[in-house]
LUMRO-420577 format. One record per residue (C-alpha): x, y, z. Coordinates in steps of 0.5 Angstrom, whole numbers. Each point is the difference from the previous one (the first is absolute). Layout:
// residues N
      x      y      z
      X      Y      Z
...
END
This chain:
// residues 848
      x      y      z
    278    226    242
     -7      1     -2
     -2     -7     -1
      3     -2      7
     -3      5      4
     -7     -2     -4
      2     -7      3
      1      3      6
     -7      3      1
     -4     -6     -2
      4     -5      4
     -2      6      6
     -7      1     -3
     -1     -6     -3
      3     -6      2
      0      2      7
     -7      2      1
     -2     -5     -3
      3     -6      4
     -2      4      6
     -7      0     -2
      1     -7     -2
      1     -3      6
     -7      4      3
     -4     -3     -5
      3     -8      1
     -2      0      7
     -7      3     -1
     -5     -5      4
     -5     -3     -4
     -5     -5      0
      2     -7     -2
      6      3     -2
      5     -1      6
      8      0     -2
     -1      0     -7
      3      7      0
      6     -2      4
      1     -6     -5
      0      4     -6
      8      2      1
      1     -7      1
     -3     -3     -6
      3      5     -4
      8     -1      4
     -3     -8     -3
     -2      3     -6
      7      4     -3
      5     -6      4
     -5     -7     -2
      1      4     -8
      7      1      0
      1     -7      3
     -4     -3     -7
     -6     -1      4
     -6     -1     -4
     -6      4      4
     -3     -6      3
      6     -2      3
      0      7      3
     -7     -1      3
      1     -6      3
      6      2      4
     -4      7      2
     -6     -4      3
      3     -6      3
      6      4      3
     -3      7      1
     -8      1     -1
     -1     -7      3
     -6     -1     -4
      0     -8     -4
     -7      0     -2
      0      2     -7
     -7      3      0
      3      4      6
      5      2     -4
     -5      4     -5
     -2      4      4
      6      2      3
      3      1     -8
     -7      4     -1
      2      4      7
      8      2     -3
     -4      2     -7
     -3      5      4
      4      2      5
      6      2     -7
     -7      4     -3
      1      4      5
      7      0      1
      1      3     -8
     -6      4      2
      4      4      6
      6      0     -4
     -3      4     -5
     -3      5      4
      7      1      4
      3      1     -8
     -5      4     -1
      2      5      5
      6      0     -1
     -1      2     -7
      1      8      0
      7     -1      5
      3     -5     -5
     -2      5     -6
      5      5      4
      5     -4     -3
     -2     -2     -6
      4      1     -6
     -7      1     -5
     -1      6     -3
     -7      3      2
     -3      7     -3
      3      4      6
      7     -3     -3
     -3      1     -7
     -2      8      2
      7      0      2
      5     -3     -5
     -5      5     -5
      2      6      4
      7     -2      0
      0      0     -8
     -5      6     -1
     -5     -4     -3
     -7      2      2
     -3      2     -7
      2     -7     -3
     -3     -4      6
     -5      5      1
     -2     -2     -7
      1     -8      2
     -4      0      6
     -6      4     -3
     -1     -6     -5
      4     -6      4
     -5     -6      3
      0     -6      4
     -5     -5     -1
     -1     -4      6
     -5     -6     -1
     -2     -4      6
     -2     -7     -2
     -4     -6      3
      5     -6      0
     -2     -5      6
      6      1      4
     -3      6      2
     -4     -2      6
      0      4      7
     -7      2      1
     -1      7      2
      0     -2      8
      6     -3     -1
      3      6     -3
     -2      4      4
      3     -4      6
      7      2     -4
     -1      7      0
     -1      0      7
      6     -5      2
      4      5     -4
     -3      7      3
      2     -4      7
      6     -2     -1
      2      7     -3
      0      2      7
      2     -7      3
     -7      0      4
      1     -7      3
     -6     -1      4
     -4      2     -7
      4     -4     -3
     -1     -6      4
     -8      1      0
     -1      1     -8
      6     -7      0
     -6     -4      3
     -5      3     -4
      4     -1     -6
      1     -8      3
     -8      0      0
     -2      3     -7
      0     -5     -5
      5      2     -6
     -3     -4     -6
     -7      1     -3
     -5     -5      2
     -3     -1     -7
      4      1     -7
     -1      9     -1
     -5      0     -5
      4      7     -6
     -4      5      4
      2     -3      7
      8      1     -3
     -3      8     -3
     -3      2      6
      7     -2      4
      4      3     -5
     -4      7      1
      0     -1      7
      8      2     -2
     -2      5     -4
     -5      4      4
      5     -1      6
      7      0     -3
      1      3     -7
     -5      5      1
      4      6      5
      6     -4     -3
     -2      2     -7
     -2      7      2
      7      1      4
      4     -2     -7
     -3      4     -4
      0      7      5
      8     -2      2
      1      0     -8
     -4      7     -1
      3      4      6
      7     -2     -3
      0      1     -7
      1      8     -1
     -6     -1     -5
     -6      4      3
     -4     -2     -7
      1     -8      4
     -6     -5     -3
      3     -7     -1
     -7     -3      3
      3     -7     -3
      7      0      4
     -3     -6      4
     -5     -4     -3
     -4     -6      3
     -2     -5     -4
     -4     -7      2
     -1     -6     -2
     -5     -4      4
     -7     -1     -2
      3      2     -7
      5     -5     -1
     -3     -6     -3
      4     -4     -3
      0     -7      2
     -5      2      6
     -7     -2     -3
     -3      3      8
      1      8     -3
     -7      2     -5
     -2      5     -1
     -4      1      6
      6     -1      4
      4      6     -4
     -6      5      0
      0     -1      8
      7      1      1
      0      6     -4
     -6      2      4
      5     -2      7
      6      4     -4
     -4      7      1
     -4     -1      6
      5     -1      3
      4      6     -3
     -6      4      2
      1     -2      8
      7      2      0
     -3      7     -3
     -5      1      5
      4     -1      6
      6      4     -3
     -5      5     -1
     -3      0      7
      6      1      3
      1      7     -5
     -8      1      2
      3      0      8
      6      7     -3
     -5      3     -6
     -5      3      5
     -1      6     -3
     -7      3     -3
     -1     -1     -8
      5     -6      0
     -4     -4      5
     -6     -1     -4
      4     -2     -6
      4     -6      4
     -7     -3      3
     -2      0     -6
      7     -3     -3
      0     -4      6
     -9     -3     -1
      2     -2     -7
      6     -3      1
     -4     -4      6
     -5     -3     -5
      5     -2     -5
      4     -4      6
     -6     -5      1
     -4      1     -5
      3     -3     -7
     -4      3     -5
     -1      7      3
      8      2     -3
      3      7      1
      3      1     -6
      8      2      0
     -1      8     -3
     -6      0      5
      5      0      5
      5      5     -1
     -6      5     -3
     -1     -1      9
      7      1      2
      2      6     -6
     -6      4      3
      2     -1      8
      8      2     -3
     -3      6     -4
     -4      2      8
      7     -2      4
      3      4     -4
     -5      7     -1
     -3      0      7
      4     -4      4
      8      2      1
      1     -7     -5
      1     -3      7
      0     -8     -1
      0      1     -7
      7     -4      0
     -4     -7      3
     -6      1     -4
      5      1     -6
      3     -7      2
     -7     -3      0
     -2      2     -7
      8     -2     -3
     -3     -8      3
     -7      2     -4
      4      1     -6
      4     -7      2
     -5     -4      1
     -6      3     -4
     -5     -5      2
      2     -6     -2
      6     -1      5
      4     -6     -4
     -1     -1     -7
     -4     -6      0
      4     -5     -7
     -4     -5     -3
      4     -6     -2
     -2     -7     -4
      5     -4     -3
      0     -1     -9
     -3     -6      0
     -6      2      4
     -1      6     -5
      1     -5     -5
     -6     -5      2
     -5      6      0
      1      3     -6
      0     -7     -4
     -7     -1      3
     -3      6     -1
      3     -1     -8
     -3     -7      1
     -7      3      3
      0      5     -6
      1     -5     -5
      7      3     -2
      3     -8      0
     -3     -6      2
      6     -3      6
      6      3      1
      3      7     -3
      6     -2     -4
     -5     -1     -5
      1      8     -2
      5      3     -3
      4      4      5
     -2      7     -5
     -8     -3      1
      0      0      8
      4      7      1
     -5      2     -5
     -6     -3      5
      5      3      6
      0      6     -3
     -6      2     -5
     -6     -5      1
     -5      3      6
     -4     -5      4
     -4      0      5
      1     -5      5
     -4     -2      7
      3     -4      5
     -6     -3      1
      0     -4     -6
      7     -4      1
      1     -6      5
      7      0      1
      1      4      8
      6      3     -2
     -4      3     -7
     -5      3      3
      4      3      5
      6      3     -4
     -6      3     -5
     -3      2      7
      6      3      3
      2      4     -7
     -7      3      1
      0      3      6
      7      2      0
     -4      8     -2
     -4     -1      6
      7     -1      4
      2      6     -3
     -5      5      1
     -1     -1      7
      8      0      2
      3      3     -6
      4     -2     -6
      6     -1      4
     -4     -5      5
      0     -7     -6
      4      3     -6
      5     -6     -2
     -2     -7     -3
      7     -5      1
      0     -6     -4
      4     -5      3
      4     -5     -5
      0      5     -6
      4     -3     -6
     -3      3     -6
     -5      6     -3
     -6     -3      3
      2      0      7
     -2      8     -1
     -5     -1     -6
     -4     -4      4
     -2      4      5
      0      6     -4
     -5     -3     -4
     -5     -3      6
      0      8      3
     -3      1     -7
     -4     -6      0
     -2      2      7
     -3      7     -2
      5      4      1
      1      5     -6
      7     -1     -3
      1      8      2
     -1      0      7
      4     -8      2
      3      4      6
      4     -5      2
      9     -3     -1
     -1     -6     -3
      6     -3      3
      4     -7     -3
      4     -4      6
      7     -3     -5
      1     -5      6
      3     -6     -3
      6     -1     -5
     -4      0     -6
     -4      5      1
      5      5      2
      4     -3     -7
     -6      2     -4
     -2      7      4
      4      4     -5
     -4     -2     -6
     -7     -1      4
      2      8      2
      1      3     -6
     -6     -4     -4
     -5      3      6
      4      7     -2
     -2     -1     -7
     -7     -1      0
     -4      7     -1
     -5     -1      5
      5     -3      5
      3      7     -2
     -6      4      2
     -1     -4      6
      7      2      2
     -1      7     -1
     -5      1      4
      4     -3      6
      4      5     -1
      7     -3     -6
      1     -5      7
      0     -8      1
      1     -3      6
      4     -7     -1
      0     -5      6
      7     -5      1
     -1     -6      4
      4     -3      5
     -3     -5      2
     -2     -5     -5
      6      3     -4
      4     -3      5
     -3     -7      1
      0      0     -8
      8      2     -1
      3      0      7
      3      5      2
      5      4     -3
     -3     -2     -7
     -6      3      3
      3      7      2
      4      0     -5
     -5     -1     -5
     -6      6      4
      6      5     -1
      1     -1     -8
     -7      0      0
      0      7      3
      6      3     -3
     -3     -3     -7
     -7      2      1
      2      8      2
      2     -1     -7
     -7     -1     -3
     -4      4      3
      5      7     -1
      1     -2     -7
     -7      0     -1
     -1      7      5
     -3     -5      6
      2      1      7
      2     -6      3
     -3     -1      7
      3     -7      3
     -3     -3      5
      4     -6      3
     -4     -6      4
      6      0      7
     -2     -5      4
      2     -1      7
      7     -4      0
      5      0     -6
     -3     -6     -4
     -6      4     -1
      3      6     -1
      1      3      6
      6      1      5
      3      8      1
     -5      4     -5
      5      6      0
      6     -4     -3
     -4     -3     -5
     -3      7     -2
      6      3      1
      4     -5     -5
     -5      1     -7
      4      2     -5
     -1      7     -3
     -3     -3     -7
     -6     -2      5
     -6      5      0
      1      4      6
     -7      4      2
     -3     -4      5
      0     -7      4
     -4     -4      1
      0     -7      5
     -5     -5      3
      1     -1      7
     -2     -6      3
     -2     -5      5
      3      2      7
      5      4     -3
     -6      6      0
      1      0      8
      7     -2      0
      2      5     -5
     -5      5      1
     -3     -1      6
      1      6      4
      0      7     -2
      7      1      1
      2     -6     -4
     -5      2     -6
      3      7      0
      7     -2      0
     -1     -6     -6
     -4      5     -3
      5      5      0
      5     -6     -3
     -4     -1     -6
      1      7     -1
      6      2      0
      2     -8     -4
     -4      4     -5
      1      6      0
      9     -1      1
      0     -3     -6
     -2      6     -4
      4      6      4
      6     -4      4
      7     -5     -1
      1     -2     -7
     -6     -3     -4
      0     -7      0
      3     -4     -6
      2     -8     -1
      4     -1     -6
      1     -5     -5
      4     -3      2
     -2      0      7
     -8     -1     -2
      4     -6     -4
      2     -3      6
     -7      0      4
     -3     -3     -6
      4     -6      1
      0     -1      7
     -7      1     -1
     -1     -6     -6
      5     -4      5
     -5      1      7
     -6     -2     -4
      2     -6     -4
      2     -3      8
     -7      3      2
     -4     -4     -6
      4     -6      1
     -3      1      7
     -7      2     -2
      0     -6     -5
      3     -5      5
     -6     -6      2
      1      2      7
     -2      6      0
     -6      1      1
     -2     -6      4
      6      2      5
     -4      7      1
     -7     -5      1
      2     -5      4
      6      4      4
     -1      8      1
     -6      4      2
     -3      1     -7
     -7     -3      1
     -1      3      7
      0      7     -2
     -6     -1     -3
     -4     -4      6
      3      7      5
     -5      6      1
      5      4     -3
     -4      3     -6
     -4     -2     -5
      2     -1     -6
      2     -8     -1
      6     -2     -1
      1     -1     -7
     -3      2     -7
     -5     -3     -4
     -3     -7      4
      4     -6     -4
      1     -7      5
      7     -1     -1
      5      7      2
      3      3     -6
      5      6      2
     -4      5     -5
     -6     -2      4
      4      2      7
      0      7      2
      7      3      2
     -3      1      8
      0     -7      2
      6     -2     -5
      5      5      3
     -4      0      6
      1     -8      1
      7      1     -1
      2      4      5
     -5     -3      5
      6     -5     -2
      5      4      1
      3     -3     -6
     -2      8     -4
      2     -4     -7
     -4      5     -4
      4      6      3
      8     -3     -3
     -1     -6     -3
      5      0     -6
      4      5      2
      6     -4      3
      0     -4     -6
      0      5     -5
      6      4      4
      4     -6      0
     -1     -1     -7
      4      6     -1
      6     -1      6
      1     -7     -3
      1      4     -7
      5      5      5
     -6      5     -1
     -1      1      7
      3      8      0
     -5      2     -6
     -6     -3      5
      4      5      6
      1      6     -4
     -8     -1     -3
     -1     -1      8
      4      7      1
     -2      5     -6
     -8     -2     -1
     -5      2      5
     -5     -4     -3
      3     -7      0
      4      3      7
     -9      0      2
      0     -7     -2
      5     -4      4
     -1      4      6
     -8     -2      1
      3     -6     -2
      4      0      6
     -6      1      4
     -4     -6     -3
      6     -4      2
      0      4      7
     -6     -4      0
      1     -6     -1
      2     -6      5
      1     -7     -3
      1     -4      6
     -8      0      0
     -2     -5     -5
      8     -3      0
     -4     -6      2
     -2     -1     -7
      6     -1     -2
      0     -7      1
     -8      1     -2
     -1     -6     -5
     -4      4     -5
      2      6      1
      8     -1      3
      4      2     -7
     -5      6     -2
      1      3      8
      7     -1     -2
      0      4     -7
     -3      6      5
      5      0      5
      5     -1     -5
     -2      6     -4
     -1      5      7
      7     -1      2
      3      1     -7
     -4      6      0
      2      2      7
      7     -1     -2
      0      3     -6
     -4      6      2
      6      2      6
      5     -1     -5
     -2      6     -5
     -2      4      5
      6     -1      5
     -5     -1      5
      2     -4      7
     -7     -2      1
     -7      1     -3
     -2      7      2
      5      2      3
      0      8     -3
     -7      0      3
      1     -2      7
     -7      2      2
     -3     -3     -3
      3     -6     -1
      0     -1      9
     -8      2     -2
      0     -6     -4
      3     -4      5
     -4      1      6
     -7     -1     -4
      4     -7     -3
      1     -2      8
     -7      3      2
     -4     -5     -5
      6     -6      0
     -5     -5      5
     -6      1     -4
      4     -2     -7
      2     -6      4
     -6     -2      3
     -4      2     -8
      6     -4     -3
     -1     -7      5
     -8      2     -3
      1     -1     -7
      4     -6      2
     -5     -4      4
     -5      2     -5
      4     -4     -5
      0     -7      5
     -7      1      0
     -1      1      8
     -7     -1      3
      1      7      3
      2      3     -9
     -7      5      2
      3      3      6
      7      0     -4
     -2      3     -6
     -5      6      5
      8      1      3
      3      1     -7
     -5      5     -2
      0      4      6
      8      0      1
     -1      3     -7
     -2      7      2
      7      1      5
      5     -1     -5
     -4      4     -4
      0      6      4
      7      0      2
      3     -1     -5
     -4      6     -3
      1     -1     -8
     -1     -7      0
     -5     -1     -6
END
């Protein structure tokens, strides 16, 4: 019943609003643009027929221009294409704002369990002690990555957040003005985004979205728990990744981190300011007025002026002497809204989003075996110690290092970096830059490295004011995470360092490489072992474990429905905090309003918090956990055969969008690791790998072996053990449903031309092969009709985005085919291959 009268609503106030604003937007005049809005529904009624019937997209375009656009010269036709990649930028755009609009009336029908639900399933049990004490500690980490797919300028954004207020109250004259402005602002970036250009269009977020969300949260939460001692200041906490995030991007140095973090506070220290002159405006009262312009002069200074900081305890020493006055002489009137702005102070202190420092191991490993060179420890390469020598260099030998000493780029600025962190932290507080991630870690060095740089960097062993964070992101460092843990726990000064962070160590999981590496129900499969084993290790040597788990936007990063995920973890993983990556476009489509910040926040929370204090905690037997091992060996032997195929990656080269992503302005970090000729998969980054395959719509790296490994079983009469495993585990239930949306997403009638290709026809067939099979087979355990089907929303919300871009991917596939036959216009087709990327991107809202 639920789920019918959501469906009801977003056809109301979705579907509807959208097709009527539409139909404005189409036939807005522009210049040199005549007709092509009213073609578009032409092209795509071409489109969806002229696949169905097997035809190949230059087939379709051809019978579009020469029987409905009129257009025979192929130049002309360019920038017709061009016009229609346009148009579809635009269209994903509205469509995203009516959705957004309709958010908070969908939600009346929604089935997820937010914290008003939380406070009431507790008052029906009696439970507030126990919860009181869960939430008092409990947190959620949310931290904001620069992956290049998150693009829209702050115009364009603020364009959105127009559209979406106008079509709140169906303005339609507003509506159609701010559609034309829309048509006329560009939506990509003229230029690559240098990392402080990303940071700077993240914080633009920050400042106008999370900022008053945040504060709402944690004042919801206070008002409602019955515990007037509330203080849990970490119950939402923003972590921030660009300008910090080095790793495979040599554009973030030293310099650009020390900026980002200067633009972190500044920024924080404007929201302060002007939250602070509308209490100005209410506190006009003699004795208080005095202590706010001076508060407010500060804060003026500090806002423009990076080196003339305000210091967090400075701040709420100001604020405590104008409450001690309210409360004293004035009645304590408007006491309750200096008090929410002091709660937002003792939030966001002055750093906003803790700023992590990230560098893959093999970096580390190259400045600490040229320091070891330049010291004169070993003559070439460090595999001349004994592992006993270098931890002893790590640990005991104290060297005094100057960046200026050494000639590699990436020496210098590690050393550099390291050394100004202290500065970072004085003037935005440790909480601004106290986490050091390591990307590829598989064995003891990956921590002992950097440890060892702080100490050699100047830092005093005692005051290494930072978590030092190992990422396990491939299979082999997830096999070898138990043992490098435990080794880490049994060094003594590792052991002291540990107890100076307070007996906790935060371990980071990686989706996306994971998933590259082992496909994806390997790679899940493996990441929850890895937790449950690891929670094991770190309680047997009296450390919390903190799990921080790199989510990207779609399930073959890791991403699909957050809250199931957390949800389904099992109880023998340690449960005190979450902690995820949110990348790319889904920080604006996720969390790109106040509305859908506060409701996925409050998912994270009650994921977390109703595995601990409500239903039956969460246990997968032997012989269950038996059964996904197989289905796992079974799905990644198909995906190594793939992976191994000599096609594999040549087909990604030479007939997916791969090398595009790195000419598009969408960010600037290069599309792959390292700077070798020839492509390798360990070089590629998971963005562009996952990324190319959805622009595809072939999603591979989201099921690919699943179907095999499932027919395995029905072909051995095995198929009700699957089913049963589907129904009883939440875990494996999770899979198979984000699965189902990758498959959702997925429309092989695009590329069905490449089936008779002579160099790629077999490996297109092996995809397609294993797609229907995964279809099938994921139907039959779930007892589904069709995919999605008990998800009706969203499956109808897909649907409508796939219509929306389905010309644009005809036009990029008719691209990558012109450019293969070395047409005299391959530039102009290679620019409508790299312009066509952003509209799929976008409309399908986790797509790399």
């Amino acid at each position: 019943m639920q789920q019918s009268r959501r469906l009801e609503e977003f056809k109301k106030s979705v579907t509807n609003k959208f097709n009527i604003y539409n139909s404005l937007f189409l036939s807005l005049p522009y210049k040199n643009v005549e007709n092509v809005g009213m073609l578009i529904p032409l092209l795509l009624d071409q489109c969806e027929k002229g696949l169905k019937e097997g035809k190949d997209p230059q087939e379709i375009l051809e019978v579009f221009f020469a029987n409905f656009a009129n257009i025979m010269d192929e130049r002309e036709r360019l920038d017709f294409m061009f016009r229609i990649i346009q148009y579809v930028e635009r269209q994903v755009v509205l469509y995203d704002s009516v959705e957004d609009s309709a958010f908070s009336k969908l939600q009346q029908y929604s089935n997820s369990l937010t914290i008003k639900d939380y406070f009431g399933l507790v008052n029906r049990t009696k439970n507030w002690d126990k919860v009181s004490k869960k939430l008092s500690t409990f947190s959620a980490r949310i931290v904001l990555t620069a992956h290049p797919t998150q693009f829209y300028t702050p115009a364009v954004l603020d364009i959105i957040a127009e559209l979406q207020s106008l079509i709140d109250e169906d303005r339609i004259y507003d509506i159609d003005v701010t559609l034309q402005q829309l048509g006329l602002t560009s939506l990509v970036n003229a230029k690559k985004p240098t990392p402080l250009d990303e940071a700077k269009n993240i914080i633009y977020i920050l400042r106008n979205t999370y900022y008053d969300a945040v504060g709402e949260l944690y004042q919801y939460v206070k008002s409602n728990i019955r515990d007037d001692d509330f203080e849990n200041y970490n119950i939402i906490k923003l972590g921030f990744w660009p300008g910090g995030d080095r790793d495979g991007n040599p554009f973030v140095t030293a310099d650009i981190t020390k900026e980002v973090a200067d633009e972190l506070r500044l920024t924080l220290m404007k929201c302060y300011y002007n939250e602070l002159k509308e209490l100005r405006k209410k506190l006009t009262f003699k004795g208080v007025q005095e202590h706010l312009n001076e508060l407010s002069g500060k804060l003026y200074k500090a806002m423009f002026d990076p080196n003339a900081p305000i210091s967090y305890e400075q701040i709420i020493e100001h604020l405590g002497t104008i409450r001690e006055r309210l409360i004293a002489d004035y009645h304590e009137l408007y006491l309750d809204l200096l008090d929410e702005f002091t709660d937002k102070v003792h939030i966001f202190k002055t750093h906003f989003a803790t700023l992590d420092i990230r560098q893959d191991h093999s970096k580390h490993l190259l400045v600490v075996e040229t320091i070891l060179k330049q010291k004169g420890a070993i003559k070439e390469s460090i595999s001349e110690l004994k592992e006993k020598e270098l931890i002893k260099w790590l640990l005991k030998e104290n060297l005094t290092l100057d960046p200026k000493d050494f000639d590699d780029d990436i020496v210098k600025d590690t050393i550099t970096n390291i050394m100004q962190l202290g500065e970072i932290q004085a003037k935005n507080g440790e909480d601004g830059c106290n986490r050091y991630i390591i990307s590829n870690s598989e064995d003891i060095f990956a921590v002992l490295f950097v440890f060892g740089l702080f100490r050699w960097c100047g830092w005093d062993e005692k005051d290494i004011t930072f978590d030092i964070v190992p990422l396990f992101e491939t299979m082999k460092g997830m096999e070898a995470a138990e043992e490098v843990m435990q080794t880490l726990f049994d060094i003594p000064v590792y052991r002291k360092h540990l107890e100076r962070r307070n007996e906790t160590h935060t371990i980071m999981l990686g989706f996306s490489d994971g998933t590259k590496d082992g496909g994806y129900l390997k790679a899940n499969w493996s990441i929850l072992k890895t937790k449950e084993t690891l929670s094991k290790v770190c309680k047997k040597n009296g450390i919390k474990a903190i799990f921080f788990d790199g989510r990207g936007g779609p399930p073959a990063r890791g991403g699909g429905k957050t809250h199931r995920f957390y949800a389904a973890q099992t109880k023998d993983v340690a449960n005190h905090e979450i902690q995820l990556t949110i990348q790319g476009q889904t920080i604006t489509s996720t969390y790109g309003t106040k509305e859908q910040f506060i409701h996925n926040s409050e998912q994270l929370l009650t994921a977390g918090l109703s595995n601990n204090l409500f239903g039956k905690e969460l246990v997968i037997s032997g012989p269950q956990r038996k059964l996904i091992e197989e289905l796992s060996d079974l799905s990644f032997e198909k995906y190594d055969a793939l992976k191994q195929h000599d096609k594999f990656i040549p087909y990604l080269e030479h007939r997916s969008t791969l090398k595009y992503y790195t000419k598009a302005n969408i960010g600037s970090r290069p599309g792959k690791r390292g700077n070798k000729e020839k492509l390798t998969l360990s070089d590629l980054r998971a963005i562009s790998f996952v990324g190319s395959w959805s622009q595809l719509k072939q999603n591979v790296p989201g099921y690919f072996g699943l179907g095999t490994a499932i027919a395995k079983l029905k072909e051995e009469g095995r198929l009700n053990e699957v089913k049963k495993l589907y129904k009883d585990v939440p875990f494996f239930r999770a899979l198979m449903h984000n699965s189902m949306m990758s498959l959702a997403k997925t429309n092989f009638g695009l590329t069905s031309y490449m089936k008779e290709d002579p160099e790629f026809g077999e490996f297109w067939n092996i995809l397609h092969d294993e797609f229907e099979l995964s279809q099938k087979m994921l139907l039959q355990i779930s007892g589904l009709k069709i995919l999605m089907e008990d998800e009706e929303v969203s499956r109808e919300s897909v649907k409508i985005r796939e219509k929306i871009v389905l010309p644009l991917l005809v036009i990029q596939q008719n691209a990558l085919y012109h450019i293969t036959q070395n047409s005299e216009y391959k530039e102009l087709y290679e620019k409508i291959v790299t312009r066509s990327l952003y509209g799929n991107i976008n409309a399908s809202r986790n797509s790399a």
